[in-house]
PDB file of N, CA, C and O in Angstrom, chain B, residues numbered from 101:
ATOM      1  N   UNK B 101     173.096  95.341 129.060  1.00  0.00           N
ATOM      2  CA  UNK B 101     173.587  95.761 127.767  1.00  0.00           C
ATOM      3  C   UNK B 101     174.398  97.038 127.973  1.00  0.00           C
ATOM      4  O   UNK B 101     173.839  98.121 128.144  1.00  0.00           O
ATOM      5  N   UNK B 102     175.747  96.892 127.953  1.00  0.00           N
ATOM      6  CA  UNK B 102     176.427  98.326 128.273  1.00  0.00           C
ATOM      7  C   UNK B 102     176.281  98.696 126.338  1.00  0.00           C
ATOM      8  O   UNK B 102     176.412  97.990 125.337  1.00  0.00           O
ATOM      9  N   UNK B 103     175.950 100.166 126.570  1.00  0.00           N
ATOM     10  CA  UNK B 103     176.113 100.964 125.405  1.00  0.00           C
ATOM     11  C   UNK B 103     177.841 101.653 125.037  1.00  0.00           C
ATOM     12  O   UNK B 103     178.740 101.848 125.856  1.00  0.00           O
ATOM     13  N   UNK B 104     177.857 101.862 123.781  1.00  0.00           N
ATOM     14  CA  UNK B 104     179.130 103.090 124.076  1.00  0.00           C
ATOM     15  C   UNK B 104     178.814 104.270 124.262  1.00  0.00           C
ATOM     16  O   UNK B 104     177.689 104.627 123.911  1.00  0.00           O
ATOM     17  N   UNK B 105     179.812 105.304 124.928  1.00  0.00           N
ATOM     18  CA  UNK B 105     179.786 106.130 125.150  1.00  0.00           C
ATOM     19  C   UNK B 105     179.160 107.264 124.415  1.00  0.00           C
ATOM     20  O   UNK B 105     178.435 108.120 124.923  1.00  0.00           O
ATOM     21  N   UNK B 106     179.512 107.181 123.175  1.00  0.00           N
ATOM     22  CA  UNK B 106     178.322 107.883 122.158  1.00  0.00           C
ATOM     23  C   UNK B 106     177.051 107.768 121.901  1.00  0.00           C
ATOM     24  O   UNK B 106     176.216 108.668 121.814  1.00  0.00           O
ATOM     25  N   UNK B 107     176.846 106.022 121.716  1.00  0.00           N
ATOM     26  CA  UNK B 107     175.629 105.366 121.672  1.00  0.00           C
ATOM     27  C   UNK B 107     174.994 106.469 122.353  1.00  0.00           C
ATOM     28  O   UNK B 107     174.177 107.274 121.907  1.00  0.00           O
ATOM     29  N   UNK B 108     175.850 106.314 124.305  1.00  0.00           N
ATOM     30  CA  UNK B 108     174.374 106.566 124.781  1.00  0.00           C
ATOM     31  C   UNK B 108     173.857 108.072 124.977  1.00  0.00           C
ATOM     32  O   UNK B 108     172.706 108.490 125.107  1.00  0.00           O
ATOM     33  N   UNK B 109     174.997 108.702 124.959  1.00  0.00           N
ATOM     34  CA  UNK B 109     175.034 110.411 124.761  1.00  0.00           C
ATOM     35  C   UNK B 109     173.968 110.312 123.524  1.00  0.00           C
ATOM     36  O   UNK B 109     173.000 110.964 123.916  1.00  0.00           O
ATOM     37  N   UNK B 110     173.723 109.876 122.396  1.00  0.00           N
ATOM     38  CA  UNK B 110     172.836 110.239 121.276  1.00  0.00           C
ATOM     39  C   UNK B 110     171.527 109.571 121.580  1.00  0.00           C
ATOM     40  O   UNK B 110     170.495 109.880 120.985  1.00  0.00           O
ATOM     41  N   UNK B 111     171.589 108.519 122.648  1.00  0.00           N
ATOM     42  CA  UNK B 111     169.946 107.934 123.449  1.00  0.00           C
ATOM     43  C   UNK B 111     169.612 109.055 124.111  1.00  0.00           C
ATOM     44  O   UNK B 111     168.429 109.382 124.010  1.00  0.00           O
ATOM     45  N   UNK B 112     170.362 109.783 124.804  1.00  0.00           N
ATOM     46  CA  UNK B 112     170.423 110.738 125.957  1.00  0.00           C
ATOM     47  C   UNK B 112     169.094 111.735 125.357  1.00  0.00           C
ATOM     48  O   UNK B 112     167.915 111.907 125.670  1.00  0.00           O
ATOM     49  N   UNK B 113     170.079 112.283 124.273  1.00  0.00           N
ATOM     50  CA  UNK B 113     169.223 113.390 123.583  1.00  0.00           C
ATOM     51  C   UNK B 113     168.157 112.932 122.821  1.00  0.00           C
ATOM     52  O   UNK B 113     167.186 113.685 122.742  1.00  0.00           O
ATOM     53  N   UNK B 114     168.116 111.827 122.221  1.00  0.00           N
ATOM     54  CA  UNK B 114     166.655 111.303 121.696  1.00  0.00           C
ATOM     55  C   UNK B 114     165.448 111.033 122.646  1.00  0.00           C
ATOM     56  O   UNK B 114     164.325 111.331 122.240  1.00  0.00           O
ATOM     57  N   UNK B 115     165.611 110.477 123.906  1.00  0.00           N
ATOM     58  CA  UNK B 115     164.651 110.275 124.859  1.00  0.00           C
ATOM     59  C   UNK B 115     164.338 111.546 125.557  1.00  0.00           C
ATOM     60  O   UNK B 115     163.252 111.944 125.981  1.00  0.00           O
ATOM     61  N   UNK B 116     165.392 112.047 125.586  1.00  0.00           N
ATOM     62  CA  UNK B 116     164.748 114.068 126.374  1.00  0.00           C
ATOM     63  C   UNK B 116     163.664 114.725 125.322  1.00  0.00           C
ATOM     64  O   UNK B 116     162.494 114.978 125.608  1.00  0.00           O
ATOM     65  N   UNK B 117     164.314 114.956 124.006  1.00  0.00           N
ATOM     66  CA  UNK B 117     164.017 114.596 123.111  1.00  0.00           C
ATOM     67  C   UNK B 117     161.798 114.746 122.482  1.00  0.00           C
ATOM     68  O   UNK B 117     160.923 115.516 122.084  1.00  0.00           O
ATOM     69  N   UNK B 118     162.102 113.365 122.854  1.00  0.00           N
ATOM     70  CA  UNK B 118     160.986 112.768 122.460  1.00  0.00           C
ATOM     71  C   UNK B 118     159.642 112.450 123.615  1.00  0.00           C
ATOM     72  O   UNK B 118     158.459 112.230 123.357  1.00  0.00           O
ATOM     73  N   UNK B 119     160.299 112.519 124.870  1.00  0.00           N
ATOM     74  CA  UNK B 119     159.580 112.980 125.874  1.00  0.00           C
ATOM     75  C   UNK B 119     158.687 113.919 126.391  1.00  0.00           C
ATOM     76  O   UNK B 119     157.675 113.783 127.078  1.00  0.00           O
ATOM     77  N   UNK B 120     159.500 115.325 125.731  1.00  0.00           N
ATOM     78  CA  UNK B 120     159.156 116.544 125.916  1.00  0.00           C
ATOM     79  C   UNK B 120     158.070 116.648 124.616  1.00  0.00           C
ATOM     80  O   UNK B 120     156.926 117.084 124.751  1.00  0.00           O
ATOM     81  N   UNK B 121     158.710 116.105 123.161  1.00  0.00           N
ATOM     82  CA  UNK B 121     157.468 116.437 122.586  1.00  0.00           C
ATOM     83  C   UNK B 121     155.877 115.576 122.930  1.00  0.00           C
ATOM     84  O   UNK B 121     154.742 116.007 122.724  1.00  0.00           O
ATOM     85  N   UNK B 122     156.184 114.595 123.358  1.00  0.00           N
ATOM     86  CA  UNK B 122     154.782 113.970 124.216  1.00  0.00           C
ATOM     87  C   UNK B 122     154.450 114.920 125.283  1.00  0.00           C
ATOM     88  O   UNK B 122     153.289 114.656 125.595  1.00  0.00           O
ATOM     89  N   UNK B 123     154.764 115.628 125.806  1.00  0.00           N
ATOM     90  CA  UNK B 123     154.018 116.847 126.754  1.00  0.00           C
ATOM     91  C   UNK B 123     153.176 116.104 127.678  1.00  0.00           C
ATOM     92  O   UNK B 123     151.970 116.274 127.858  1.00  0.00           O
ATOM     93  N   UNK B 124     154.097 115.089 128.360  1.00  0.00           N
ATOM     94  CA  UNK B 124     153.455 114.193 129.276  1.00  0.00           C
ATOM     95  C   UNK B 124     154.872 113.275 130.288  1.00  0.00           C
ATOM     96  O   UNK B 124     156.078 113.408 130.079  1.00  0.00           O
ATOM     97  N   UNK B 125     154.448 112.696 130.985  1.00  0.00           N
ATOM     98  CA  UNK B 125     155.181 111.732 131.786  1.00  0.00           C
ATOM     99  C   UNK B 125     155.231 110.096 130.989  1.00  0.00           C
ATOM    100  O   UNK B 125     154.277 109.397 130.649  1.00  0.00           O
ATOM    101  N   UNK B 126     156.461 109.873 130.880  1.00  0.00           N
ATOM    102  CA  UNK B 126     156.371 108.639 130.178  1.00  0.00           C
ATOM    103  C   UNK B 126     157.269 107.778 131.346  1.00  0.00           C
ATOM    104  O   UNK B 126     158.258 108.085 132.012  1.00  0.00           O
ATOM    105  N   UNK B 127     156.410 106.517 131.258  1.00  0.00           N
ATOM    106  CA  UNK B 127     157.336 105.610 132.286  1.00  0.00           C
ATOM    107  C   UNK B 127     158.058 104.500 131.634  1.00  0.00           C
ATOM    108  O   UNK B 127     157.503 103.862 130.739  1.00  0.00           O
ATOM    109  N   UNK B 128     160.011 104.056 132.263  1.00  0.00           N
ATOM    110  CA  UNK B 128     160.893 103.922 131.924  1.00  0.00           C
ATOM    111  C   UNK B 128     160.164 102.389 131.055  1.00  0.00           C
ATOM    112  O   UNK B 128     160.805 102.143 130.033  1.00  0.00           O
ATOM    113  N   UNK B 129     159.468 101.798 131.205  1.00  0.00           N
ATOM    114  CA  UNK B 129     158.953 100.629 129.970  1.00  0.00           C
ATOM    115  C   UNK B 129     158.993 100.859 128.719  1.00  0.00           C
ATOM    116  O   UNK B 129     159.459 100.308 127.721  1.00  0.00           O
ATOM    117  N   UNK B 130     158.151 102.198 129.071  1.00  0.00           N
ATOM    118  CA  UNK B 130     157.573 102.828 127.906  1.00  0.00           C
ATOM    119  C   UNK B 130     158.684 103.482 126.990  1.00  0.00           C
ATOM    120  O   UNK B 130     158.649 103.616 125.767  1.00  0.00           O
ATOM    121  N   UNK B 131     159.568 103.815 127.776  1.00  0.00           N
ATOM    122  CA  UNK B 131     160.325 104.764 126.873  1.00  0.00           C
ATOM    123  C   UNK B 131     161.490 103.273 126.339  1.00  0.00           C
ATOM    124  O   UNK B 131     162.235 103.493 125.384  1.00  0.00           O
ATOM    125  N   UNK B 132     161.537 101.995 126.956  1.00  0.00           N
ATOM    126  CA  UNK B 132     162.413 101.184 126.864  1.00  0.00           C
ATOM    127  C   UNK B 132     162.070 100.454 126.030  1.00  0.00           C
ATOM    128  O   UNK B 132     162.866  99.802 125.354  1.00  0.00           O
ATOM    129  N   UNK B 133     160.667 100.404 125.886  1.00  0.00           N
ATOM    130  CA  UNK B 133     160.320  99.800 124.102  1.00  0.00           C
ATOM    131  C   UNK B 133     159.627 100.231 123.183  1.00  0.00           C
ATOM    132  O   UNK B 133     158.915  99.616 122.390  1.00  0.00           O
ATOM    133  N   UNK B 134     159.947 101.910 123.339  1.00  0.00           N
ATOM    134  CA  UNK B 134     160.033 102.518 122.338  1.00  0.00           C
ATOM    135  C   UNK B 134     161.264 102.534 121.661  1.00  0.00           C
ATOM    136  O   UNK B 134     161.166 102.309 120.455  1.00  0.00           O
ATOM    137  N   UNK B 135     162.646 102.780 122.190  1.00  0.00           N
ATOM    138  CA  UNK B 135     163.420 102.710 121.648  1.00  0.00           C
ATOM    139  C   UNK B 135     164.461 101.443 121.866  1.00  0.00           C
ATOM    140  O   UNK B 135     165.670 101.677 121.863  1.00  0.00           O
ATOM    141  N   UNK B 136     164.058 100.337 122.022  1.00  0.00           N
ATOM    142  CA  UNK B 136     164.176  99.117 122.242  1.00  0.00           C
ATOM    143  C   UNK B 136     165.491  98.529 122.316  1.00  0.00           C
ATOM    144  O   UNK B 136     166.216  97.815 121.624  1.00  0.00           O
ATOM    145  N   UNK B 137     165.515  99.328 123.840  1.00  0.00           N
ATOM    146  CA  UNK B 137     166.831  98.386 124.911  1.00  0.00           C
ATOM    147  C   UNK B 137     165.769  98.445 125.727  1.00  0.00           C
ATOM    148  O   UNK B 137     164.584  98.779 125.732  1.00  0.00           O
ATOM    149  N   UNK B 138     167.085  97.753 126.805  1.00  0.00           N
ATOM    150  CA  UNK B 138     165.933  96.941 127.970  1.00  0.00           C
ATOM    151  C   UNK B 138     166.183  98.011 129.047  1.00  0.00           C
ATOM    152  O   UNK B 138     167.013  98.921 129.050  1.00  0.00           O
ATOM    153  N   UNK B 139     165.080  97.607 130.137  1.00  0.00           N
ATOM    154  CA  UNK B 139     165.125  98.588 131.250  1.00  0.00           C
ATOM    155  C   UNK B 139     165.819  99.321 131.868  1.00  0.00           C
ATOM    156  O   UNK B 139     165.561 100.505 132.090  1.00  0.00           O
ATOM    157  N   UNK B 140     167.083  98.542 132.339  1.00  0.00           N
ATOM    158  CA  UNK B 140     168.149  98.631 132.770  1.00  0.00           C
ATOM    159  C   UNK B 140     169.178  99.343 132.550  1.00  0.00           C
ATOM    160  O   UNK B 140     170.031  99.788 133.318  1.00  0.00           O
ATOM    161  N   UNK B 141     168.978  99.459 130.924  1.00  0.00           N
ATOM    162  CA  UNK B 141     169.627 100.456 130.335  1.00  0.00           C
ATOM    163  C   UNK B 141     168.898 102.352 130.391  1.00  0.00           C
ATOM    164  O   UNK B 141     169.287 103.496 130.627  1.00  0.00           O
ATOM    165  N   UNK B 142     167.717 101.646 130.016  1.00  0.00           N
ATOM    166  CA  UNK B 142     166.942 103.082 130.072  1.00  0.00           C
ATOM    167  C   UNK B 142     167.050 103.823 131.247  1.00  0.00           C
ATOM    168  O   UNK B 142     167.131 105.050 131.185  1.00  0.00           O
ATOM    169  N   UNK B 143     167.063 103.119 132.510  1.00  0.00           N
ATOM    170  CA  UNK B 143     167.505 103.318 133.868  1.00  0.00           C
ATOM    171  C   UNK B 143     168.393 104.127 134.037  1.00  0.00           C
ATOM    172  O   UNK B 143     168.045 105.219 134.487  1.00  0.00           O
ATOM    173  N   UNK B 144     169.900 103.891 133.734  1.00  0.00           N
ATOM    174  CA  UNK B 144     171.304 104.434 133.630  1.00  0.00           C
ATOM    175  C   UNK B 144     171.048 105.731 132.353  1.00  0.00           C
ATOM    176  O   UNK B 144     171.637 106.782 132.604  1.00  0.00           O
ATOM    177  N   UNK B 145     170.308 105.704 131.175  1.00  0.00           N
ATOM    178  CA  UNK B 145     170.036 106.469 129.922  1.00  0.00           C
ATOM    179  C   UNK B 145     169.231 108.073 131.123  1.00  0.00           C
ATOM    180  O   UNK B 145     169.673 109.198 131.360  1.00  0.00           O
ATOM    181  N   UNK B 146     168.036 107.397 131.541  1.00  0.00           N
ATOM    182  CA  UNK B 146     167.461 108.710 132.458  1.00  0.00           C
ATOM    183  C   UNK B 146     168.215 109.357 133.280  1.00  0.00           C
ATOM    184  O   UNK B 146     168.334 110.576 133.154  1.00  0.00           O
ATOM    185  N   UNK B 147     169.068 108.455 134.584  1.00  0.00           N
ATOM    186  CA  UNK B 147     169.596 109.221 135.403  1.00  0.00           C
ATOM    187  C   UNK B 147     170.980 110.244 134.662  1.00  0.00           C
ATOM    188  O   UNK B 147     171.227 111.437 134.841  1.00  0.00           O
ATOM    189  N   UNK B 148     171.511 109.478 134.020  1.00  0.00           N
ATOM    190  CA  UNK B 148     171.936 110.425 132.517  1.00  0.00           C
ATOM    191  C   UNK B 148     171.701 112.095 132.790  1.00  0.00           C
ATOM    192  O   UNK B 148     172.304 113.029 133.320  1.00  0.00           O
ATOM    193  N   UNK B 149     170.032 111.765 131.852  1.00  0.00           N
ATOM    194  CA  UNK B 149     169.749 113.150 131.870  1.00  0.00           C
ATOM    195  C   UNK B 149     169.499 114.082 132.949  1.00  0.00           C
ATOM    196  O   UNK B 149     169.674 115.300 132.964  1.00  0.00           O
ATOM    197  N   UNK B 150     169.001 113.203 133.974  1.00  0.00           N
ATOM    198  CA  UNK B 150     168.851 114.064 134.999  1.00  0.00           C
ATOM    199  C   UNK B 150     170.014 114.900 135.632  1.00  0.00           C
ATOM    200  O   UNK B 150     169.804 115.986 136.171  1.00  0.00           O
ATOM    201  N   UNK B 151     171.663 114.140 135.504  1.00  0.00           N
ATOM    202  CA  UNK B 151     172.193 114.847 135.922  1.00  0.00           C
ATOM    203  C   UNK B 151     172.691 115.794 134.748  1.00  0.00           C
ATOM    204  O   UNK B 151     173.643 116.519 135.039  1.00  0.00           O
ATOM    205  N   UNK B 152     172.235 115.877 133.603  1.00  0.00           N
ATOM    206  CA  UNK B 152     173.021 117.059 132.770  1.00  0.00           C
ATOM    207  C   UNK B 152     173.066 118.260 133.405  1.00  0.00           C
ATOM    208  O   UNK B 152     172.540 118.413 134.507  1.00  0.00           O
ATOM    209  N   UNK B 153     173.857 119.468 132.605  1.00  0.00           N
ATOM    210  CA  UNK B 153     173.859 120.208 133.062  1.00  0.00           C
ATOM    211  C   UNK B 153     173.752 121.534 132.147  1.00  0.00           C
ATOM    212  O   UNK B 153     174.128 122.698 132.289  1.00  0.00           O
ATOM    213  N   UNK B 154     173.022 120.774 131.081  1.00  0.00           N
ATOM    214  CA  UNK B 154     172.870 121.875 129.961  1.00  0.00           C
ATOM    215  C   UNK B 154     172.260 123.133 129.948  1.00  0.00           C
ATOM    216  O   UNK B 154     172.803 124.143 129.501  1.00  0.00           O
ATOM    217  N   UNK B 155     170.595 123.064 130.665  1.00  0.00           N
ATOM    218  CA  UNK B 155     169.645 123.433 130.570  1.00  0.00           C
ATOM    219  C   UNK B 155     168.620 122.439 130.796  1.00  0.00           C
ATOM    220  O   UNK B 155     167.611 123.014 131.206  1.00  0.00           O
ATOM    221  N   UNK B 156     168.473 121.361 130.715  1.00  0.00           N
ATOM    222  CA  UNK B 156     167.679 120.531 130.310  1.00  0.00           C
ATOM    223  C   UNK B 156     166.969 120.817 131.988  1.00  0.00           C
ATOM    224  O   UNK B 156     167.667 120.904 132.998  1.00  0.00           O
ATOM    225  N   UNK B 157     165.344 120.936 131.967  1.00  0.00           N
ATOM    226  CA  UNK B 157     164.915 120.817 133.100  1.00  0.00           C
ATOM    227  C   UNK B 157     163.559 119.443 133.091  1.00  0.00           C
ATOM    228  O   UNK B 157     162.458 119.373 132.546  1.00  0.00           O
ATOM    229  N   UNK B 158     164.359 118.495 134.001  1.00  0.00           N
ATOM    230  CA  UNK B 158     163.399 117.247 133.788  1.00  0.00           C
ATOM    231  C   UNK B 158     163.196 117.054 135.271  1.00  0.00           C
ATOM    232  O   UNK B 158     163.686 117.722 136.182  1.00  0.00           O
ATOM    233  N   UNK B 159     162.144 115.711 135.368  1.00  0.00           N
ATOM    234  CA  UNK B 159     161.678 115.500 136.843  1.00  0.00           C
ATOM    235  C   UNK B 159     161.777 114.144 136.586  1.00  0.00           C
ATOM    236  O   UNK B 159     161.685 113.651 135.461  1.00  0.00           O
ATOM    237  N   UNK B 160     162.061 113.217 138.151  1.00  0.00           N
ATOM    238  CA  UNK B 160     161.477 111.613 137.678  1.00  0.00           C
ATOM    239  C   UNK B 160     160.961 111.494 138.588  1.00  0.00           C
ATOM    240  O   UNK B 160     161.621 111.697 139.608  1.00  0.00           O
ATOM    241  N   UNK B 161     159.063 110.983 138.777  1.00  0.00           N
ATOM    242  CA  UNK B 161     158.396 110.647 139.466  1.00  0.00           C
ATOM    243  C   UNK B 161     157.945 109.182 139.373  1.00  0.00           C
ATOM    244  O   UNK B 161     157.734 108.434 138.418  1.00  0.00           O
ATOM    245  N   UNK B 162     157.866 109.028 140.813  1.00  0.00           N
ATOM    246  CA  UNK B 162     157.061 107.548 140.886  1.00  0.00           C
ATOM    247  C   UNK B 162     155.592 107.605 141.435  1.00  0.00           C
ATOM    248  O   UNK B 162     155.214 108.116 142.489  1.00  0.00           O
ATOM    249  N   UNK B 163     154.688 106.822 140.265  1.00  0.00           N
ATOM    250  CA  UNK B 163     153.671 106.745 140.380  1.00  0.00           C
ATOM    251  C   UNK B 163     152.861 105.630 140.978  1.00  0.00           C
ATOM    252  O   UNK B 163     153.492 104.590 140.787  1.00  0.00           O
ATOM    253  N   UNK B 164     151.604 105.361 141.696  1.00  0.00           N
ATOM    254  CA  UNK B 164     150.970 103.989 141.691  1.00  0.00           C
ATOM    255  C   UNK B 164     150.104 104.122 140.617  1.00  0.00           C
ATOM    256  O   UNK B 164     149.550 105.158 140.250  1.00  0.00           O
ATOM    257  N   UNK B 165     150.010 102.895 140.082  1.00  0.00           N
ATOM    258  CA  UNK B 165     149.343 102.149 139.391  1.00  0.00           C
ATOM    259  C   UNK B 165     148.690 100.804 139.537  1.00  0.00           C
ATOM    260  O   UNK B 165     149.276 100.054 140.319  1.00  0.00           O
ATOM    261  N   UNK B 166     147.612 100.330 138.963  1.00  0.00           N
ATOM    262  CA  UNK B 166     147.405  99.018 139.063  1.00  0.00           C
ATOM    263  C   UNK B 166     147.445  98.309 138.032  1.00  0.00           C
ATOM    264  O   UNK B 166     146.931  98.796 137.026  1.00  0.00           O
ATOM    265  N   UNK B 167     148.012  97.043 137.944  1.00  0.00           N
ATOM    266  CA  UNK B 167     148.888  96.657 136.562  1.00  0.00           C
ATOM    267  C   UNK B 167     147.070  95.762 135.998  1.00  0.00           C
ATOM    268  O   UNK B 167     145.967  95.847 136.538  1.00  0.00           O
ATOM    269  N   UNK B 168     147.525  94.971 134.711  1.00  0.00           N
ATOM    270  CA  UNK B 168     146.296  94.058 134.133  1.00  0.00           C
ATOM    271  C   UNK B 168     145.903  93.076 135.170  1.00  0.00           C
ATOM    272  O   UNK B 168     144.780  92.573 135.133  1.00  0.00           O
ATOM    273  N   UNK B 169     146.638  92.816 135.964  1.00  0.00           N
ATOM    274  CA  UNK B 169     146.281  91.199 136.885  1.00  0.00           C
ATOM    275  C   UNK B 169     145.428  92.187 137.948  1.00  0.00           C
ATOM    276  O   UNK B 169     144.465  91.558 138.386  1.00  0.00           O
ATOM    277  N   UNK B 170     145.510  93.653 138.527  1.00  0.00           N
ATOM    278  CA  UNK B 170     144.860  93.977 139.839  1.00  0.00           C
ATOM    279  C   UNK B 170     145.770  94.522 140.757  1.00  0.00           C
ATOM    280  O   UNK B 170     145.478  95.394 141.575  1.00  0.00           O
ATOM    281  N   UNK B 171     147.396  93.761 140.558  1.00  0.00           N
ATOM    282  CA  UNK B 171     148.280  94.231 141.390  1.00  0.00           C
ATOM    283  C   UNK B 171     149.018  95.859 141.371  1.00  0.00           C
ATOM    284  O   UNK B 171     149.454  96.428 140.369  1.00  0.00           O
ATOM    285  N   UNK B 172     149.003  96.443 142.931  1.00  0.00           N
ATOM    286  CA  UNK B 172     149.437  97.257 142.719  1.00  0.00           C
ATOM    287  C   UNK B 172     151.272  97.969 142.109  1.00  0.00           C
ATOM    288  O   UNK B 172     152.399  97.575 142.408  1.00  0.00           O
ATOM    289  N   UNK B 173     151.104  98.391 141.769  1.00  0.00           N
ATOM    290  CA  UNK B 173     152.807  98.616 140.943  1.00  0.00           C
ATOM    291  C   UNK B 173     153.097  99.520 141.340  1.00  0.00           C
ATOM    292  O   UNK B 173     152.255 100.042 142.070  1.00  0.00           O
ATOM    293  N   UNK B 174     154.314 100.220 141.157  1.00  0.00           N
ATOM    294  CA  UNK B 174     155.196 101.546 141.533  1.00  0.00           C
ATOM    295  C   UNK B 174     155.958 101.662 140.111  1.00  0.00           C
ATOM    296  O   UNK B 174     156.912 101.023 139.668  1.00  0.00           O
ATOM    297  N   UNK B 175     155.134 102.787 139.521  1.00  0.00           N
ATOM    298  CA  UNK B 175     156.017 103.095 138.147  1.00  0.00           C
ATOM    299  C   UNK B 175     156.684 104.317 137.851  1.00  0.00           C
ATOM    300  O   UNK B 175     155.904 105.264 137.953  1.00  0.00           O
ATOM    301  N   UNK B 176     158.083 104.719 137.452  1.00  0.00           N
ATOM    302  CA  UNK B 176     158.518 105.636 137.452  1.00  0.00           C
ATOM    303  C   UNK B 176     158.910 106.268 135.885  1.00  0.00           C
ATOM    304  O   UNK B 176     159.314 105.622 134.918  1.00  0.00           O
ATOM    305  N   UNK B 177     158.682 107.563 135.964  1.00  0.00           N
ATOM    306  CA  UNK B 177     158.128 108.188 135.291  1.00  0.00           C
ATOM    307  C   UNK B 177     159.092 109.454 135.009  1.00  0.00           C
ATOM    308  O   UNK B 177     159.543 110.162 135.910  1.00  0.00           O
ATOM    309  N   UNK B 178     159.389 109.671 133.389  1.00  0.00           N
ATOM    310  CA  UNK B 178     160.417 111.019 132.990  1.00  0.00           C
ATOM    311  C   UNK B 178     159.664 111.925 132.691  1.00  0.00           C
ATOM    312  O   UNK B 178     158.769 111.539 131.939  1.00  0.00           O
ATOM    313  N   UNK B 179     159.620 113.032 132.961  1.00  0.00           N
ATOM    314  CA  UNK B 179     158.877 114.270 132.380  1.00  0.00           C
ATOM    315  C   UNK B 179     159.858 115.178 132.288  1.00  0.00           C
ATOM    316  O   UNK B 179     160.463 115.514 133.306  1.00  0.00           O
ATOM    317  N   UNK B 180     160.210 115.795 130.867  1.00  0.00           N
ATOM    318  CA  UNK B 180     160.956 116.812 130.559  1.00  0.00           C
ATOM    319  C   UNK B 180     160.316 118.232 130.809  1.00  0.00           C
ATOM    320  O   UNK B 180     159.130 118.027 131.071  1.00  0.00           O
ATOM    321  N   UNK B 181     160.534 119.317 130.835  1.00  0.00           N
ATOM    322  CA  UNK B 181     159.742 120.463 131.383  1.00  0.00           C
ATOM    323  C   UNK B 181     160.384 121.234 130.371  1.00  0.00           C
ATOM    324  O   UNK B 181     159.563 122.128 130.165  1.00  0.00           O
ATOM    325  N   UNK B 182     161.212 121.403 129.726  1.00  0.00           N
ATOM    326  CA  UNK B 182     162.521 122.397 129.037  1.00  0.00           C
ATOM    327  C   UNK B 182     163.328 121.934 128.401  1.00  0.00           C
ATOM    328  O   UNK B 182     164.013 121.140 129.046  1.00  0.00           O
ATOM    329  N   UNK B 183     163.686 122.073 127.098  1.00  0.00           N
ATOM    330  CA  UNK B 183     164.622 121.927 126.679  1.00  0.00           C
ATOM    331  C   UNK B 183     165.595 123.041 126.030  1.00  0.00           C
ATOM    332  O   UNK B 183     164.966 123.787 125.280  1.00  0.00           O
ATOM    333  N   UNK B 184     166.943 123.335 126.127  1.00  0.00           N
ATOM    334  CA  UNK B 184     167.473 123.764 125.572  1.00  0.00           C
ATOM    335  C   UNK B 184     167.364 124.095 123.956  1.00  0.00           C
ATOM    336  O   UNK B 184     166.728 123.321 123.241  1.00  0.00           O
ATOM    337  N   UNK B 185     167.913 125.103 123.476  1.00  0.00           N
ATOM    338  CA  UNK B 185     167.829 125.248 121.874  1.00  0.00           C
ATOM    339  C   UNK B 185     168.872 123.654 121.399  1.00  0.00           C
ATOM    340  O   UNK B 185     168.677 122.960 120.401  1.00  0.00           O
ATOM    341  N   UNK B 186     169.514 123.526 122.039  1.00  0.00           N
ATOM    342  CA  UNK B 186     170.446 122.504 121.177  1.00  0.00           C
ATOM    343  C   UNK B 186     170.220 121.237 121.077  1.00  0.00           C
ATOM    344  O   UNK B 186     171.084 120.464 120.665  1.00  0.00           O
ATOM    345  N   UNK B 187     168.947 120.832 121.466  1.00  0.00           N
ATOM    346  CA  UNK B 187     168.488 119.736 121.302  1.00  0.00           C
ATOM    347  C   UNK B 187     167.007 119.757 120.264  1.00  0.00           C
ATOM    348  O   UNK B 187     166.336 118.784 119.922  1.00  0.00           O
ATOM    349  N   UNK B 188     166.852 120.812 120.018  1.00  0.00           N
ATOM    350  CA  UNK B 188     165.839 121.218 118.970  1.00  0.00           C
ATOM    351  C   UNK B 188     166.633 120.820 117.338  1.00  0.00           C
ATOM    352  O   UNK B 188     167.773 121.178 117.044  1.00  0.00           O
ATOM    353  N   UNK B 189     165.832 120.122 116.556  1.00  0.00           N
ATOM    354  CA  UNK B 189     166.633 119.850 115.300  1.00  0.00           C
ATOM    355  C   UNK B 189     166.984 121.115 114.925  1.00  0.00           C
ATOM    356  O   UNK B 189     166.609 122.165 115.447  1.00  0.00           O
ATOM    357  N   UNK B 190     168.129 120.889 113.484  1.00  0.00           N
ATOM    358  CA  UNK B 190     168.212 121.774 112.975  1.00  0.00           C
ATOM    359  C   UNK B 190     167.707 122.124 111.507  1.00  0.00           C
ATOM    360  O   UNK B 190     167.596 121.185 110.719  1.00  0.00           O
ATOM    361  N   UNK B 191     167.403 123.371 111.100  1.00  0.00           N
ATOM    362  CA  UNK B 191     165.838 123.330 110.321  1.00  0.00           C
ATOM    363  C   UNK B 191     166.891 124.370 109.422  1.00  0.00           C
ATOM    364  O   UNK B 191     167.526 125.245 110.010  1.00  0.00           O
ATOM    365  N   UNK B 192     167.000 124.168 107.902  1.00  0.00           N
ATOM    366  CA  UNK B 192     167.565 125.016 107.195  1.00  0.00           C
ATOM    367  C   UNK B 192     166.858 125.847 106.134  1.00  0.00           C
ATOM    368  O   UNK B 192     166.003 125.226 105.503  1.00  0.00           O
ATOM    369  N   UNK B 193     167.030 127.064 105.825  1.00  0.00           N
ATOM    370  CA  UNK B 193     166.068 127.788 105.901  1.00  0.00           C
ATOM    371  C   UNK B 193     166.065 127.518 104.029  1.00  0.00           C
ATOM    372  O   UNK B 193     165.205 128.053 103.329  1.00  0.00           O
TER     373      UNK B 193
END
């Protein structure tokens, strides 16, 4: 699913976003049906952020896991650490 260029600049900042306020590691499934495109996209959406160059300080780790069947998995994982003021809504007084 190619996005447009805006599309995905405004995924960009919703998944940094919404990551950081979970104050946790979310893995690319998770974040792919939450906001419901497919993996592949979320894929290209993360490395995205990783290369910004705003401020934004994020990590992507890969984790093991063992899935429902027993098998072991390799899941990778966004954790935001920082965000800039400009991705904080804006709140009018």
């Amino acid at each position: 699913m190619a996005l447009p260029w805006a599309k995905r600049v405004v995924l960009e900042r919703k998944i940094a976003r919404w990551v950081w306020e979970e104050k946790r590691a979310i893995t690319l499934p998770d974040i792919a049906e939450h906001f419901g495109i497919d993996v592949p996209s979320t894929w290209k959406i993360v490395r995205s952020i990783l290369r910004r160059t705003d401020g934004i300080k994020c990590s992507l780790e890969a984790r093991q896991d063992v899935d429902n069947s027993g098998n072991k998995v390799i899941f990778e994982c966004l954790e935001v650490h920082e965000l800039p003021d400009s991705y904080q809504p804006f709140i009018s007084s």
